[in-house]
Every structure is written in structure tokens, then in C-alpha cells.
C-alpha positions as CSV (number, residue, x, y, z in Angstrom):
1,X,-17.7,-26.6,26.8
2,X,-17.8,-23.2,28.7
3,X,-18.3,-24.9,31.7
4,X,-15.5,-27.3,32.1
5,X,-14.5,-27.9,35.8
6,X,-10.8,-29.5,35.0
7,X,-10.0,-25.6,33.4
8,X,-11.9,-24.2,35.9
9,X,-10.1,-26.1,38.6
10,X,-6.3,-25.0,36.8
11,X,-7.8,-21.2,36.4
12,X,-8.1,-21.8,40.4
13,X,-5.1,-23.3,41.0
14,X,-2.7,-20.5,39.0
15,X,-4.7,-17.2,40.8
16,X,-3.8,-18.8,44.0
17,X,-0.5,-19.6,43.2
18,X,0.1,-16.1,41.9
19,X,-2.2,-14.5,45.2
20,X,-0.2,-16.8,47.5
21,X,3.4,-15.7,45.3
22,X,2.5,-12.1,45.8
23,X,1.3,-12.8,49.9
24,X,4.4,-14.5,50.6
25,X,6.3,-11.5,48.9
26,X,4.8,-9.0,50.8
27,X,5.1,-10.7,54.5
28,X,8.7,-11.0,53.5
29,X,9.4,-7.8,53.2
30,X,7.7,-7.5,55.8
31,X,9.7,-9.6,57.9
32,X,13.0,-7.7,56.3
33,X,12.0,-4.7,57.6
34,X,10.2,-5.1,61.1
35,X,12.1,-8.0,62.2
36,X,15.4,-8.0,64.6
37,X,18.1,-9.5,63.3
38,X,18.2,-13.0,64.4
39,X,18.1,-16.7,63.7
40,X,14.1,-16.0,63.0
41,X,14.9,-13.6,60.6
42,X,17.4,-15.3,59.0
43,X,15.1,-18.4,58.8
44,X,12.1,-16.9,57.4
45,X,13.7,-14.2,54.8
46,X,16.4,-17.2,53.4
47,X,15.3,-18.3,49.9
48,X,15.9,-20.3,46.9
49,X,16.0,-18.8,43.5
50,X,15.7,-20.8,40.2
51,X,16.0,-18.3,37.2
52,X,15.0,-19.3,33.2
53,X,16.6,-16.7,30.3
54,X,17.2,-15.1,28.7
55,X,14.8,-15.9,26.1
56,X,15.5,-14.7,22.6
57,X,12.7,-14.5,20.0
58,X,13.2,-13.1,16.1
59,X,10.2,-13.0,14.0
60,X,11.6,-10.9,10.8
61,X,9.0,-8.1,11.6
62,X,10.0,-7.8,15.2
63,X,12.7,-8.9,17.7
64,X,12.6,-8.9,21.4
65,X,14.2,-10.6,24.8
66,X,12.6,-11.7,28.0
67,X,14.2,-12.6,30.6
68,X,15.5,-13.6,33.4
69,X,12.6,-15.0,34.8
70,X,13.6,-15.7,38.7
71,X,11.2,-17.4,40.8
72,X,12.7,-16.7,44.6
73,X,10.9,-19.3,47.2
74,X,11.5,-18.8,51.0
75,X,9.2,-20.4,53.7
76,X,7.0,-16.9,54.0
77,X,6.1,-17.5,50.6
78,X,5.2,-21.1,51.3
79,X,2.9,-19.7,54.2
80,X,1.2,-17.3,51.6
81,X,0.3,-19.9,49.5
82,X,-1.1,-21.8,52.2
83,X,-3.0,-19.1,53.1
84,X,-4.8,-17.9,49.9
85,X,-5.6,-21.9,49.3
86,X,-7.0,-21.6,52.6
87,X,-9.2,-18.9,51.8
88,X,-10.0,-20.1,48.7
89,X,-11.2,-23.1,49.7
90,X,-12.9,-21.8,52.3
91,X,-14.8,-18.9,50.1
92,X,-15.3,-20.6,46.6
């Protein structure tokens, strides 16, 4: 079925992860660069990475490696997920 509204529901979900990913990346650098140095800095521009790889893969006719793969997560990037949901709830 074309139609189906789980996948349309987990299409949803993963652009606003990524949006929200790419938001909260971009009001951190923000932040980095246009922000004092202080506690609030510190605070918003502190993050937690988890990293996967490197990832090997040999198929005989070609070889190639990907990887790392580092997801970094800090509270600005919390606050641009929150706000693409928002506005995808709100819009769609």
C-alpha cells in the first residue's frame, strides 16, 4: 500500500530528526561563536558523542570503509529537535 500511515509516520519522524540534528548544529555554532565565555556557554556548547566504525565492507569486485560515524548531542541540539517537531506538527 502507497499510502501507508505507519511509514509515512517513520518518513516524518527521521526528516525531523535530521532537520532538528542539523538546527541544533547550527545554533551551536552559533552559540561558539557569539556567546561570552561563561557558565551559559559552557552549558549549552557541552556534548556527548557516541561514535560507530569503522565499518569494513569487501565484496570481491569492490572494497570500501565508512566510518566513524559520531553522533555529538548537546542541549542546543535537543532544542532544535524540539523545534522542527514543533513546526512540524504544527504545519503538516
Amino acid at each position: 500500500m502507497l499510502n501507508d500511515p505507519h511509514r509515512r509516520n517513520v518518513k516524518r519522524l527521521l526528516w525531523t530528526l535530521a532537520l532538528g540534528l542539523l538546527l541544533g548544529g547550527l545554533l551551536t555554532q552559533l552559540s561558539v561563536v557569539f556567546l561570552p565565555e561563561s557558565p551559559a556557554k559552557t552549558f549549552l556548547t557541552s556534548s556527548v558523542a557516541a561514535s560507530v566504525g569503522p565499518l569494513s565492507i569487501d565484496l570481491l569486485v569492490i572494497a570500501f570503509t565508512v566510518g566513524p560515524l559520531i553522533l555529538s548531542v548537546n542541549v542546543l541540539t535537543l532544542v532544535g529537535i524540539f523545534i522542527v517537531a514543533f513546526v512540524v506538527r504544527s504545519w503538516i
